[in-house]
Backbone as JSON Lines, residues from 0, in Angstrom:
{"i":0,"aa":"X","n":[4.99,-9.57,9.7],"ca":[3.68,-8.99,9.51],"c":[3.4,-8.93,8.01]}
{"i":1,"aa":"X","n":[2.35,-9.32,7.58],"ca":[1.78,-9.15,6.38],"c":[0.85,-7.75,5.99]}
{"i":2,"aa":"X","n":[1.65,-7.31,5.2],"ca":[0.29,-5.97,4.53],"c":[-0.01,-6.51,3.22]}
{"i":3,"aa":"X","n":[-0.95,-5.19,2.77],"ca":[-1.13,-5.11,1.47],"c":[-0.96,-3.86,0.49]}
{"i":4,"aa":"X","n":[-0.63,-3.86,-0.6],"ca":[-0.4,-2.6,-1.29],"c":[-0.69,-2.66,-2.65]}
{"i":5,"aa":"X","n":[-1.61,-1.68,-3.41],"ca":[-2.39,-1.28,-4.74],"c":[-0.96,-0.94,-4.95]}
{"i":6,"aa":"X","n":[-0.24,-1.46,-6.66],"ca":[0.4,-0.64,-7.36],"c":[0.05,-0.74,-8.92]}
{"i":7,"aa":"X","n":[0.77,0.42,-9.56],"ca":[0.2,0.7,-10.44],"c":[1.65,1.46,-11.96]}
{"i":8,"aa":"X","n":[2.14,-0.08,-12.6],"ca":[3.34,0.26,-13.1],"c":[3.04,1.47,-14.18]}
{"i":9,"aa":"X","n":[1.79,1.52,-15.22],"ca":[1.8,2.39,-15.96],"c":[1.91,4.28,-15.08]}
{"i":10,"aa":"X","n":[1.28,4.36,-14.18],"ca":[1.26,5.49,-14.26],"c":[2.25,5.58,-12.1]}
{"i":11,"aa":"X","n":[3.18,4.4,-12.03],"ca":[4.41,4.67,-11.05],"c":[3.54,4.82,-9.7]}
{"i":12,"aa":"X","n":[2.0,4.57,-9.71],"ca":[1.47,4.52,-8.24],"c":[1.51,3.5,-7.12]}
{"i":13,"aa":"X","n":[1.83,3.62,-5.79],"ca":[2.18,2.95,-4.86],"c":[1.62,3.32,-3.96]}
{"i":14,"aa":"X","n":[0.41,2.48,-3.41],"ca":[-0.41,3.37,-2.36],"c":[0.13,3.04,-0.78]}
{"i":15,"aa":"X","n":[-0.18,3.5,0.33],"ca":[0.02,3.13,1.39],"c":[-0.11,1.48,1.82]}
{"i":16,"aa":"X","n":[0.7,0.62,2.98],"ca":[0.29,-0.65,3.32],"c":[-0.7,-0.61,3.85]}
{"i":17,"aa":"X","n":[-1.27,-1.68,3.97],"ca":[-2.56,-2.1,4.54],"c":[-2.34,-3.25,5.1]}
{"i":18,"aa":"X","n":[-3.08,-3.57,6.12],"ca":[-3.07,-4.81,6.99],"c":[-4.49,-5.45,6.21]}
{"i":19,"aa":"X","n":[-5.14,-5.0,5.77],"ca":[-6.13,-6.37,4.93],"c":[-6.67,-5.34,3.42]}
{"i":20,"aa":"X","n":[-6.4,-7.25,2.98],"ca":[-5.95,-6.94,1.72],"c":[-7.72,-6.0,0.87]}
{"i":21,"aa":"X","n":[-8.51,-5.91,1.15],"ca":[-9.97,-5.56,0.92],"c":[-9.47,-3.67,0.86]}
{"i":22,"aa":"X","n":[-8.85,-3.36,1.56],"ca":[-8.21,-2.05,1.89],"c":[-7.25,-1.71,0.28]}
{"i":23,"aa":"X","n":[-6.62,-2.41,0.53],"ca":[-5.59,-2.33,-1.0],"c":[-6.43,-2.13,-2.44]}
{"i":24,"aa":"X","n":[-7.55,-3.2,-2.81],"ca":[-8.31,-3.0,-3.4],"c":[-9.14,-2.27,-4.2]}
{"i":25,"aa":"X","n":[-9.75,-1.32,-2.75],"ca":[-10.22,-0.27,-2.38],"c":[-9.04,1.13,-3.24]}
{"i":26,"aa":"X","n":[-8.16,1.07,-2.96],"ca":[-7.13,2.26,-3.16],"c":[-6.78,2.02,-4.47]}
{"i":27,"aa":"X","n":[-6.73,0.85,-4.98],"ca":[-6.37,0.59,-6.55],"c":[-7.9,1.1,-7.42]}
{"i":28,"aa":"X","n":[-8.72,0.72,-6.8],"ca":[-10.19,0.99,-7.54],"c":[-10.31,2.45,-7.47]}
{"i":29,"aa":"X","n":[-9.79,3.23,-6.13],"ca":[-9.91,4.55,-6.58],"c":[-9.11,5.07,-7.37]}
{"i":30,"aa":"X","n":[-7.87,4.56,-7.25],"ca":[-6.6,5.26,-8.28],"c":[-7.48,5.14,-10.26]}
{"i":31,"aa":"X","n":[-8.04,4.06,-10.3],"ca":[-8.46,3.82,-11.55],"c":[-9.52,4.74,-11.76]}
{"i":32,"aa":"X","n":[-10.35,5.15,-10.89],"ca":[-11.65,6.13,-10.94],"c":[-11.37,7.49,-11.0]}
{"i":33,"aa":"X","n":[-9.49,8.03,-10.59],"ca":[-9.12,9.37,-10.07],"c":[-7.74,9.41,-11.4]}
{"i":34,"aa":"X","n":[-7.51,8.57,-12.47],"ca":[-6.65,8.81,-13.38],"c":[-7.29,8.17,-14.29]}
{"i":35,"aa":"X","n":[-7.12,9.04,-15.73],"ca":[-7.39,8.38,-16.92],"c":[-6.66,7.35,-17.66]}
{"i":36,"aa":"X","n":[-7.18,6.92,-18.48],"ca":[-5.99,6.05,-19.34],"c":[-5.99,4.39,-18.99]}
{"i":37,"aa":"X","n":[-5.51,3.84,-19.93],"ca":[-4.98,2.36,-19.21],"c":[-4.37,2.32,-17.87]}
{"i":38,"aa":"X","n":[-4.69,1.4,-17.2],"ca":[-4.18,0.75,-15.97],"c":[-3.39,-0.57,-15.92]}
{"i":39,"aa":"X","n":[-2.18,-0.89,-15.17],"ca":[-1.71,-2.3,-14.85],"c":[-1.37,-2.42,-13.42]}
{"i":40,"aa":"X","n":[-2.61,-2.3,-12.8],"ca":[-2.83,-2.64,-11.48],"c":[-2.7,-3.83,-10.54]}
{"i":41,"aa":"X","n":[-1.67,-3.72,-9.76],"ca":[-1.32,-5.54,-9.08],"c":[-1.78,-5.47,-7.81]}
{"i":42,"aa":"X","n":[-1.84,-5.84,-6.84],"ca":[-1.98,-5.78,-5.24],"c":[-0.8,-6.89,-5.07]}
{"i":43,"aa":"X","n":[0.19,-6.44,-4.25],"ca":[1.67,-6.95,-3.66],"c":[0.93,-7.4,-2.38]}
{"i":44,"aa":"X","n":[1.18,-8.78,-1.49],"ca":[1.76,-9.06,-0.42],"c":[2.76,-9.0,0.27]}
{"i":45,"aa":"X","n":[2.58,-8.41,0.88],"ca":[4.34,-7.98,1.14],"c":[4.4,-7.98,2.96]}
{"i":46,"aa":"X","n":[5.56,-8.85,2.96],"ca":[5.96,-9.08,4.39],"c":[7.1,-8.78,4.87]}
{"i":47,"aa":"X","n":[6.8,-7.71,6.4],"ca":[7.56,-7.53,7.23],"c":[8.11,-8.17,7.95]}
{"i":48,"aa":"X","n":[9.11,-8.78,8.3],"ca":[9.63,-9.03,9.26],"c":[9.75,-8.82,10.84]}
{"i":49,"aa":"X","n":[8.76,-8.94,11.75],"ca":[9.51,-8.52,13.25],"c":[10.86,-7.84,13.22]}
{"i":50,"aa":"X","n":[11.36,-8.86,12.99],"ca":[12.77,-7.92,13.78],"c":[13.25,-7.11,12.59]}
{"i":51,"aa":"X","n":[12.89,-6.8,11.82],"ca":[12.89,-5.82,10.2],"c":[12.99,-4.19,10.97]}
{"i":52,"aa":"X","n":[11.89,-4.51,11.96],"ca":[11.06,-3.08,12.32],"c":[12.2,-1.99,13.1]}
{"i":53,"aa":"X","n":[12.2,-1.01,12.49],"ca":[12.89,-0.18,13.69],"c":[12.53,1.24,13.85]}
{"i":54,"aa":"X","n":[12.79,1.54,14.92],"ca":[11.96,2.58,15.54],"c":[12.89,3.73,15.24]}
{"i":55,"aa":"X","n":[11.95,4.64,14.42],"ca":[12.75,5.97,14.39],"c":[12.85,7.2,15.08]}
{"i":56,"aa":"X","n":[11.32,7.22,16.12],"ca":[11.38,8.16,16.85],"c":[10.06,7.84,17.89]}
{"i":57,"aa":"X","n":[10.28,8.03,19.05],"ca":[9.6,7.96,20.15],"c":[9.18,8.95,21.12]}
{"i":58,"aa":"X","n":[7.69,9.96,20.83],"ca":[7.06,10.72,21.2],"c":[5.82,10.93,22.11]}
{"i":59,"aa":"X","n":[6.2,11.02,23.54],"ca":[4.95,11.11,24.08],"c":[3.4,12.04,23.37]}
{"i":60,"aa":"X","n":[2.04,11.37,23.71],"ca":[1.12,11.67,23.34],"c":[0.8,12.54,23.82]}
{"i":61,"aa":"X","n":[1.09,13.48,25.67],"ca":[0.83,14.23,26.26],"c":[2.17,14.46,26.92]}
């Protein structure tokens, strides 16, 4: 599986994955609007693996 993720080496920010990359974007543009100062803002592709995935806990909804 492919996500996407805003990071941000000057000030150590790492936002949540995203499944499209327009989302990532989005979270880097706010990080720049919600902290002062220089920015070195990247957007990572970053891929999961299927069989990577493992389940840590399994909770019915009702």
């Amino acid at each position: 599986m492919i996500y996407y993720q805003a990071v941000c080496d000057t000030h150590g920010f790492a936002s949540s994955l995203f499944s499209r990359k327009v989302d990532a974007l989005r979270s880097g543009q706010s990080h720049i609007r919600n902290v002062a100062g220089p920015h070195n803002i990247r957007i990572l592709e970053v891929y999961v693996p299927t069989e990577a995935i493992e389940v840590r806990s399994d909770e019915p909804l009702a």
